[in-house]
KEKOL-706121 format. One line per 4 residues: number of its first residue (from 1); their letters; for each residue z, x, y of C-alpha. Coordinates in Angstrom, 3 decimals, padded with zeros to 6 digits, always signed. Example, Ala and Ser with C-alpha at 12.3 -4.5 7.8 and 13.67 -1.06 7.14 Angstrom:
1 = as = +007.800:+012.300:-004.500; +007.140:+013.670:-001.060
This chain:
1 = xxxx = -100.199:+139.937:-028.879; -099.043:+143.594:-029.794; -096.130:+145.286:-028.579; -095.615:+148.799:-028.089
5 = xxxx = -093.721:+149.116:-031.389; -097.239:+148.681:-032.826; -098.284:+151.969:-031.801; -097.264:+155.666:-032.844
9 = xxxx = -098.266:+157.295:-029.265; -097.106:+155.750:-025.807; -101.094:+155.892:-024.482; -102.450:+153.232:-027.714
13 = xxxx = -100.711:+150.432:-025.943; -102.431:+150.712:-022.417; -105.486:+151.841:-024.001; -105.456:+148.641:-026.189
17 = xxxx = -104.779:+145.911:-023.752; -107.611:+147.402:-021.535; -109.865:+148.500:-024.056; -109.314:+146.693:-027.290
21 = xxxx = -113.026:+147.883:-029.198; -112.253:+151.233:-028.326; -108.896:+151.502:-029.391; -109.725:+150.772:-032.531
25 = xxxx = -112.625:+152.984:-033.243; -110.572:+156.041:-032.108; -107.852:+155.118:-034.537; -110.623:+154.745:-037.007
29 = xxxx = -112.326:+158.617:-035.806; -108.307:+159.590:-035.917; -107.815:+158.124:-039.853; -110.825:+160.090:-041.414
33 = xxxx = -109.757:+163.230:-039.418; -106.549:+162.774:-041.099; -107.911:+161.838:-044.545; -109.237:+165.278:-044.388
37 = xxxx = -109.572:+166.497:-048.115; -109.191:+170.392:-046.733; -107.201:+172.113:-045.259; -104.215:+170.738:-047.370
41 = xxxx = -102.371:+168.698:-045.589; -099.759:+171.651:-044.964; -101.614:+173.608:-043.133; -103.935:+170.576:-041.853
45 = xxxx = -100.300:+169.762:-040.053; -099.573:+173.260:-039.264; -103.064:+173.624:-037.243; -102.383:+170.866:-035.585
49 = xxxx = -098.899:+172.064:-034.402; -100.533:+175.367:-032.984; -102.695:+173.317:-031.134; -099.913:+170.641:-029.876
53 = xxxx = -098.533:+174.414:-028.672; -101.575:+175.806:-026.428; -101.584:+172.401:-024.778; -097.987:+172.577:-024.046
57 = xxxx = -097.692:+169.247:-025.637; -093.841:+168.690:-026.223; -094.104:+165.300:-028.187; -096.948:+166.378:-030.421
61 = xxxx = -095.468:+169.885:-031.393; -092.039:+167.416:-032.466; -094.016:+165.232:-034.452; -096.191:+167.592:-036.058
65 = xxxx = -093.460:+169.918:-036.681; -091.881:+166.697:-038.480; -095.014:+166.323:-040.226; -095.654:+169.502:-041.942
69 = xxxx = -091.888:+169.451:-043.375; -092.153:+166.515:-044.633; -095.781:+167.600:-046.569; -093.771:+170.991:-047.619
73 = xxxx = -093.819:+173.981:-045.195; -090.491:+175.831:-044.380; -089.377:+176.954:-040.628; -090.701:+179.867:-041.027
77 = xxxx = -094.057:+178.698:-041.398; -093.683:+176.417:-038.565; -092.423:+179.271:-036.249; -094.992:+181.597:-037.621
81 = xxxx = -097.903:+178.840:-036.824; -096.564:+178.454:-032.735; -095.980:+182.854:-032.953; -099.719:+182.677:-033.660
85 = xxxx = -100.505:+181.426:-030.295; -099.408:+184.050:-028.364; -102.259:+186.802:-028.241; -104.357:+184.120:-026.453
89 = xxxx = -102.531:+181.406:-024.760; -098.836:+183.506:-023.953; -095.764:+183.507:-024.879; -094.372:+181.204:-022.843
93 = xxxx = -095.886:+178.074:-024.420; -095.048:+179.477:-027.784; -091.097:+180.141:-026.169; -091.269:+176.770:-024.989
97 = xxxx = -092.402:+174.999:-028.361; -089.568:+176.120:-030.149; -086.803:+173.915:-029.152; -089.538:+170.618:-029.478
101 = xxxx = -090.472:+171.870:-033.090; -086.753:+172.623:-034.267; -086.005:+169.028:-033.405; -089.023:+167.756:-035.181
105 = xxxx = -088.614:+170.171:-038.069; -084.591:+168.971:-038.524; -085.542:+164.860:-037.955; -087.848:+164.829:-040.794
109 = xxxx = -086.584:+164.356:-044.892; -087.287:+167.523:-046.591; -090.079:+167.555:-048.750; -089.922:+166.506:-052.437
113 = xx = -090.513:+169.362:-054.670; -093.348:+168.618:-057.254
């Protein structure tokens, strides 16, 4: 039996009990997109953010805001990657990101330096 603790998003539990198989092959698809070897993982994490951004996504932009600090990028590159949305999806989901990404960005350890 699995709990919910078992999962990093709230939709892996509901989507496991119901369909197990297919959990498990997205997680799969999900591990080799994240195993990625380029973009470095910085920017891998920053795209990601920009696109946690256009779909107004307030729990991805926190955690991948968290993300790319912990792999190295600085606040300014996080607010630069959600500015970048702007020309073509608005500024208000780029207005909106900020608070979500400042709370990601000041949860997560600061990067070791190499």
């Amino acid at each position: 039996m699995t709990s919910s603790d078992d999962f990093s998003f709230p939709f892996e539990g509901p989507l496991h009990e119901v369909f197990p198989a297919l959990h498990e092959a997205q997680s799969a698809f999900m591990a080799q997109i994240d195993s990625l070897p380029a973009p470095d993982r910085k920017t891998h994490e920053l795209v990601r953010l920009a696109c946690t951004v256009i779909r107004r996504n307030a729990e991805g932009i926190e955690r991948h805001a968290m993300l790319a600090r912990e792999v190295g990028a600085s606040w300014e590159e996080v607010l630069g990657s959600i500015m970048l949305t702007i020309p073509s999806f608005g500024l208000l989901p780029a207005v909106e990101a900020m608070p979500a990404a400042r709370r990601g960005f000041d949860a997560a350890p600061e990067a070791e330096a190499d």
